[in-house]
ZATIBA-855715 format. One line per field, with one value per atom (N, C-alpha, C): residue number from 0; residue in one letter; atom name; x, y, z. Coordinates in pm, whole numbers, m for minus. Each point is the difference from the previous one (the first is absolute). Last residue first. Layout:
N
i	NUM / ...
aa	A / ...
at	CA / ...
px	X / ...
py	Y / ...
pz	Z / ...
END
This chain:
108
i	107 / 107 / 107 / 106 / 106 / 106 / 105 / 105 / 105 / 104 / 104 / 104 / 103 / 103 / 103 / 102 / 102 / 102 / 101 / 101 / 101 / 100 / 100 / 100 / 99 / 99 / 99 / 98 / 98 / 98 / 97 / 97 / 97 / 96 / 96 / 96 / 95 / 95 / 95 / 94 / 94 / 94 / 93 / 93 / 93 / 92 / 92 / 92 / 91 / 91 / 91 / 90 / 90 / 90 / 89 / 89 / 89 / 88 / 88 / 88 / 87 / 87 / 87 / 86 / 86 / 86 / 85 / 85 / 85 / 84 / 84 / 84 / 83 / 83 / 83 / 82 / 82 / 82 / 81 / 81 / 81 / 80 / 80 / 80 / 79 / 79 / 79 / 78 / 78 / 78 / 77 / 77 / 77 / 76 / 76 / 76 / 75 / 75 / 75 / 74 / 74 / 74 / 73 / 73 / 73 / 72 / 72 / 72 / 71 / 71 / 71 / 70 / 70 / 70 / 69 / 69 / 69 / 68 / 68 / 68 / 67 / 67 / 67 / 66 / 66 / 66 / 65 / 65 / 65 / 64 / 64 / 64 / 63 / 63 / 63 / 62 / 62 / 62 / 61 / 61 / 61 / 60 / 60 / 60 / 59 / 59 / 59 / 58 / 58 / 58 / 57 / 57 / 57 / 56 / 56 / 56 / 55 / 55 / 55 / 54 / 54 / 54 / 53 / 53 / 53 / 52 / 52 / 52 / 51 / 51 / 51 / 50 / 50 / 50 / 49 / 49 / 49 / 48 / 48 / 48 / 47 / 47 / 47 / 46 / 46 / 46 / 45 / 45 / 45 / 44 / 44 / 44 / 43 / 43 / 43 / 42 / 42 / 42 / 41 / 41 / 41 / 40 / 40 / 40 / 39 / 39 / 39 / 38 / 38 / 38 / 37 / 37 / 37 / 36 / 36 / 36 / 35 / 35 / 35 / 34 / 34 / 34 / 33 / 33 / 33 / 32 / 32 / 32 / 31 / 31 / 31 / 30 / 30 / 30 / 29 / 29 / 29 / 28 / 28 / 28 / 27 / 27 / 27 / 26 / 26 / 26 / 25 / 25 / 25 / 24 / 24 / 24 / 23 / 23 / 23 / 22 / 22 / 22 / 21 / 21 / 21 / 20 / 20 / 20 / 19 / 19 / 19 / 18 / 18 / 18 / 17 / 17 / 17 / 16 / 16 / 16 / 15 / 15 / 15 / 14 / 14 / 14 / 13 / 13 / 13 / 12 / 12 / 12 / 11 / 11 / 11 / 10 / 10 / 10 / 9 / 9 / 9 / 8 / 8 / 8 / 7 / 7 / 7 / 6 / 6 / 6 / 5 / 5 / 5 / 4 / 4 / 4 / 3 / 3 / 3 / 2 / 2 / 2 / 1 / 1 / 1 / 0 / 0 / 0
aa	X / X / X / X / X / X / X / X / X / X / X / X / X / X / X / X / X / X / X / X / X / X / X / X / X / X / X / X / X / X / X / X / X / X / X / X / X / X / X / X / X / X / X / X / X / X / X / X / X / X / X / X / X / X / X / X / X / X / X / X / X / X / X / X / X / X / X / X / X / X / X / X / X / X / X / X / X / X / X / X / X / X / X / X / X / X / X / X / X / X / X / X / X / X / X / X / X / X / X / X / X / X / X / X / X / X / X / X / X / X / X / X / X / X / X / X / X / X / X / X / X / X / X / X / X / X / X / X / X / X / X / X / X / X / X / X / X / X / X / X / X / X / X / X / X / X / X / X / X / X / X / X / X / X / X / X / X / X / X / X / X / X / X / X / X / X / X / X / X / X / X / X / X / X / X / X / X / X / X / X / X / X / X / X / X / X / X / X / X / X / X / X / X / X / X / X / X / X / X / X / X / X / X / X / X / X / X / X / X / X / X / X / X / X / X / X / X / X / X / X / X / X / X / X / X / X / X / X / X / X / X / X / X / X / X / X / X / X / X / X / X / X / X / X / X / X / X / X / X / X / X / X / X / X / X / X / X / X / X / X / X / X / X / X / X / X / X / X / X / X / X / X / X / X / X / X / X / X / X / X / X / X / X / X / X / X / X / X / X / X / X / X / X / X / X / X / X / X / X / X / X / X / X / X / X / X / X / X / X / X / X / X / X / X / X / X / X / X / X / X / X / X / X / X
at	N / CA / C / N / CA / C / N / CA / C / N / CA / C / N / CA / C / N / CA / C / N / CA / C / N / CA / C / N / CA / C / N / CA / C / N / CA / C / N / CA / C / N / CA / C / N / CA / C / N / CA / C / N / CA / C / N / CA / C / N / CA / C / N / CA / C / N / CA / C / N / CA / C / N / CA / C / N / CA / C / N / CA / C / N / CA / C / N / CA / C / N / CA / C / N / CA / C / N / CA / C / N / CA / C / N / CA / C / N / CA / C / N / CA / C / N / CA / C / N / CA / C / N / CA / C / N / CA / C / N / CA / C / N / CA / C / N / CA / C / N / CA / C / N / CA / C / N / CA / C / N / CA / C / N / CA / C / N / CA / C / N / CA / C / N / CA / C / N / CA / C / N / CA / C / N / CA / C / N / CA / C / N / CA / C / N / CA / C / N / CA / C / N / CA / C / N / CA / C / N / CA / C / N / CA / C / N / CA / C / N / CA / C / N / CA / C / N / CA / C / N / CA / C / N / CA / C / N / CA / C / N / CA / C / N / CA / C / N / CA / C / N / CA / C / N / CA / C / N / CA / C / N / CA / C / N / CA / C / N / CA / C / N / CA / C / N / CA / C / N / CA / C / N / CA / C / N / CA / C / N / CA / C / N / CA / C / N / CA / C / N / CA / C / N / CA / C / N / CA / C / N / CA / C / N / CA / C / N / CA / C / N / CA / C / N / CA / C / N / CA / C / N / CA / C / N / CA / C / N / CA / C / N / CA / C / N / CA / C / N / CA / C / N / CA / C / N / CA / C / N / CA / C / N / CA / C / N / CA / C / N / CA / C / N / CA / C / N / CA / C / N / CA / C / N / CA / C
px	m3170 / m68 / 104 / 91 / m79 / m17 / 247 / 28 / m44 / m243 / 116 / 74 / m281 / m68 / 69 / 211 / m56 / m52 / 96 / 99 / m11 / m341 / 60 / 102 / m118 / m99 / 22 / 275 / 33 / m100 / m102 / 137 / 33 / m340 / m61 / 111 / 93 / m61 / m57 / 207 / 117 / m90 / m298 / 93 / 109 / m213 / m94 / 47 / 232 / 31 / m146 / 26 / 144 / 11 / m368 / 10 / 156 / m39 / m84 / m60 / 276 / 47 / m111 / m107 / 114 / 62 / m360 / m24 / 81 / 154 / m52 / m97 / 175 / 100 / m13 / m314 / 52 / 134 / m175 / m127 / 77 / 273 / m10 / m116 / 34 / 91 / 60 / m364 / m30 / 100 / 97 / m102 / m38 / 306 / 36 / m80 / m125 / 86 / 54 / m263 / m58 / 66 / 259 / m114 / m78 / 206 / 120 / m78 / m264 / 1 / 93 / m65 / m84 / m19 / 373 / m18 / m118 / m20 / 98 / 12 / m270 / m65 / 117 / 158 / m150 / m46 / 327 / 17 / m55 / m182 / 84 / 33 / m180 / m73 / 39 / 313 / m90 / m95 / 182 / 44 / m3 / m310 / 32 / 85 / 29 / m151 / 28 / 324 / 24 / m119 / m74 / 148 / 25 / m280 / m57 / 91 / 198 / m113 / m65 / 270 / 79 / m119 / m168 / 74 / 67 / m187 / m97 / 67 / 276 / m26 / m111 / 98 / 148 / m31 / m289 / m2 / 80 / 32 / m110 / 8 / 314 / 14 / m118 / m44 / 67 / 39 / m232 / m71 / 66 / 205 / m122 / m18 / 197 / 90 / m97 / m201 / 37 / 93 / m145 / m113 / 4 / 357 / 9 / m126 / 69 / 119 / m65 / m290 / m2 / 142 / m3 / m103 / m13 / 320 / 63 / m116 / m114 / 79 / 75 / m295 / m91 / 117 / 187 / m64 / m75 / 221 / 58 / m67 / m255 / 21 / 109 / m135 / m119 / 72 / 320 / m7 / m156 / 182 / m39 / 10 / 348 / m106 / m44 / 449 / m71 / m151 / 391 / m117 / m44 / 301 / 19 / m105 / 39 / 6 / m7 / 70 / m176 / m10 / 453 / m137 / m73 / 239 / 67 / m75 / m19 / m52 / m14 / 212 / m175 / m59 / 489 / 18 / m234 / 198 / 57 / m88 / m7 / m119 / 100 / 279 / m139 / m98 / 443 / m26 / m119 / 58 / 11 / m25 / 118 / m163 / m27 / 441 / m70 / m148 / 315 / 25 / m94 / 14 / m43 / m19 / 248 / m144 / m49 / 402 / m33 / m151 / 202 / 7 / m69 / 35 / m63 / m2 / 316 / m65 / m126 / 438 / m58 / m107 / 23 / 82 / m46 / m37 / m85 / 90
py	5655 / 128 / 53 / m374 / m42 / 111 / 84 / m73 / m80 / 274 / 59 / m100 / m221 / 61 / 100 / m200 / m95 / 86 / 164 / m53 / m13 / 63 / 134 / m21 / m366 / m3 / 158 / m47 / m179 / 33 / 267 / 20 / m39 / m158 / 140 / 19 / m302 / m106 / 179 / 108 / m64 / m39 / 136 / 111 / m10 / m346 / 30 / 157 / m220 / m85 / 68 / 219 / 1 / m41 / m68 / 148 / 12 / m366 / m21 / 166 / m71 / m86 / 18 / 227 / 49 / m48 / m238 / 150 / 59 / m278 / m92 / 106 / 69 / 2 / m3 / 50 / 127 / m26 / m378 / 88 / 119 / m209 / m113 / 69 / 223 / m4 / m82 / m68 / 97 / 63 / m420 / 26 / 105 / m27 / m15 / m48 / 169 / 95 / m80 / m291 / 79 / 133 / m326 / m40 / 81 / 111 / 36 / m41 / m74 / 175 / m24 / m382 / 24 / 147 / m148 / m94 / 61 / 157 / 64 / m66 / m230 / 208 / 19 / m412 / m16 / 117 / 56 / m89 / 9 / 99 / 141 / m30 / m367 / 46 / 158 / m266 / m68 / 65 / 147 / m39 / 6 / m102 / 122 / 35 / m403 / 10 / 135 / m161 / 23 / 13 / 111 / 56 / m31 / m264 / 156 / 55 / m429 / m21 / 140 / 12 / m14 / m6 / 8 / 158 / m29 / m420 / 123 / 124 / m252 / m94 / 93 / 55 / 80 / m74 / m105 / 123 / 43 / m451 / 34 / 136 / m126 / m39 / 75 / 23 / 90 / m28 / m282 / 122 / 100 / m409 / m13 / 142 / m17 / 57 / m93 / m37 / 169 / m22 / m390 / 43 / 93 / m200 / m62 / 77 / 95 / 31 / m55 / m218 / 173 / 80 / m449 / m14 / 150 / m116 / m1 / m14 / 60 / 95 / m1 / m358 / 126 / 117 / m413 / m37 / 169 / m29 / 38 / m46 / m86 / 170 / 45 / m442 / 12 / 135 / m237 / 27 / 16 / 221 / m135 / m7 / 337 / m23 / m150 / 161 / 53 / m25 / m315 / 133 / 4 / m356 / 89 / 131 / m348 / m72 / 96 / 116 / m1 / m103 / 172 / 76 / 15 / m365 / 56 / 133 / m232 / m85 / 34 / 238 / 4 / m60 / m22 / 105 / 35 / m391 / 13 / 104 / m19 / m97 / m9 / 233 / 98 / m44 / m231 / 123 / 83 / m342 / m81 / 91 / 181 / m84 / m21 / 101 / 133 / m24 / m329 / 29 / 126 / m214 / m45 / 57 / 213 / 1 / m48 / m88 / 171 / m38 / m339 / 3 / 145 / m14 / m93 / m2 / 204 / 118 / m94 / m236 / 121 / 104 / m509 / 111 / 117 / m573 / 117 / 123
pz	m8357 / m123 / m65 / 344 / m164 / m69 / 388 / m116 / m84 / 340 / m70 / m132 / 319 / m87 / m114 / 395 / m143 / m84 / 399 / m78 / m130 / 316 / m94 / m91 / 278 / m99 / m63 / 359 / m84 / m116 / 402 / m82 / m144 / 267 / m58 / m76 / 276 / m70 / m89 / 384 / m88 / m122 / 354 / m84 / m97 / 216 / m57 / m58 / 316 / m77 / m121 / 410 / m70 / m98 / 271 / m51 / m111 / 248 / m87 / m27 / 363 / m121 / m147 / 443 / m109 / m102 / 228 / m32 / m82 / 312 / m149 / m75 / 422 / m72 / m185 / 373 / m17 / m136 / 250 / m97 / m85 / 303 / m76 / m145 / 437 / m69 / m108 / 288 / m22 / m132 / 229 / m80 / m90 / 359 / m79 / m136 / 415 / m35 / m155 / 310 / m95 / m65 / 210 / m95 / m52 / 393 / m76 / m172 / 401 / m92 / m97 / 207 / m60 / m48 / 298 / m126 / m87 / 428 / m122 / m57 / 237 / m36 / m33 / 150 / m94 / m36 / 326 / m118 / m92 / 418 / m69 / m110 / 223 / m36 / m70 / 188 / m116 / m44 / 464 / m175 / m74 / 396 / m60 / m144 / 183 / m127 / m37 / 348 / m152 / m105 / 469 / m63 / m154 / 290 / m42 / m65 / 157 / m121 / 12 / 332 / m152 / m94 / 391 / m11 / m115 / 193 / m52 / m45 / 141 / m139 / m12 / 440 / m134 / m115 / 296 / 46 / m159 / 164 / m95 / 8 / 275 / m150 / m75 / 466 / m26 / m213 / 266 / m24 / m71 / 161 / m147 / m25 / 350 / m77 / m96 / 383 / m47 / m97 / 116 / m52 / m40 / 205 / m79 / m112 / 473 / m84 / m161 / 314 / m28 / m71 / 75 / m73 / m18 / 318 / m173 / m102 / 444 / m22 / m98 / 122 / m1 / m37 / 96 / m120 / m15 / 407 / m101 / m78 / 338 / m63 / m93 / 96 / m55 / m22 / 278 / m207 / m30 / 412 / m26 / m132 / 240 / m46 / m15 / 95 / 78 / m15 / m184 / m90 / 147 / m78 / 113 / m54 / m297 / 167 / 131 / m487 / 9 / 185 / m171 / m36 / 107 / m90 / 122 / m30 / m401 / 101 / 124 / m348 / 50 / 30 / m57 / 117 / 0 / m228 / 143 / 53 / m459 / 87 / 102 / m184 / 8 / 33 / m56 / 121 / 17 / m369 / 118 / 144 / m446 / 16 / 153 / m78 / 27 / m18 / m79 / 174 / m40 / m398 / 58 / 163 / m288 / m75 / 103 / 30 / 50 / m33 / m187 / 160 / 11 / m428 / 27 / 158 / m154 / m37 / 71 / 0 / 50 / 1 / m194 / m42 / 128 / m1 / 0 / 0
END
C-alpha cells in the first residue's frame, strides 16, 4: 500500500473515530440533535432556494431586455431594409430610363 493510500486511509479512519466520540459524548439526546441538523438543514434549503429564486428573476429579467432589443434592433433594420430598397429600385429604374435614351439615340 503506497503512502498516499495509508494517509487516505488513517484520515477515513480518524473522522468515523472522531463522529463516533461526537455523537457519544453530544451534550444533547439524538431526537434534538436529529431536530438541530433537521433545522440547519431546512434553513440553508431555504436559504438555496432563495438565491435560485433571485438568480432565476435576475436572469428572465434579462432575457427579457434581450428579447426587446433584439426585437427593436429587428425592427430598425426592417425599416431600413424598406428605406433601402426604395432606393434601389429608384435607382435601377433611372439607369433602365438611361439605357433606353441610349438606345433610342442610336437608332435615330
Amino acid at each position: 500500500m503506497s503512502n498516499t493510500s495509508k494517509a487516505a486511509v488513517a484520515l477515513l479512519l480518524g473522522v468515523a473515530v472522531g463522529a463516533a466520540i461526537g455523537i457519544l459524548f453530544a451534550p444533547d439526546e439524538g431526537t434534538k440533535t436529529r431536530k438541530k441538523l433537521k433545522d440547519g438543514f431546512d434553513e440553508k434549503k431555504d436559504e438555496l432556494k432563495k438565491k435560485f429564486d433571485e438568480l432565476s428573476s435576475g436572469l428572465k429579467s434579462k432575457l427579457q431586455t434581450s428579447e426587446s432589443d433584439l426585437q427593436s434592433a429587428f425592427e430598425d433594420v426592417a425599416e431600413n431594409a424598406d428605406g433601402k430598397a426604395s432606393e434601389i429600385i429608384d435607382s435601377l429604374e433611372q439607369k433602365l430610363a438611361d439605357l433606353k435614351s441610349a438606345a433610342a439615340k442610336m437608332r435615330g
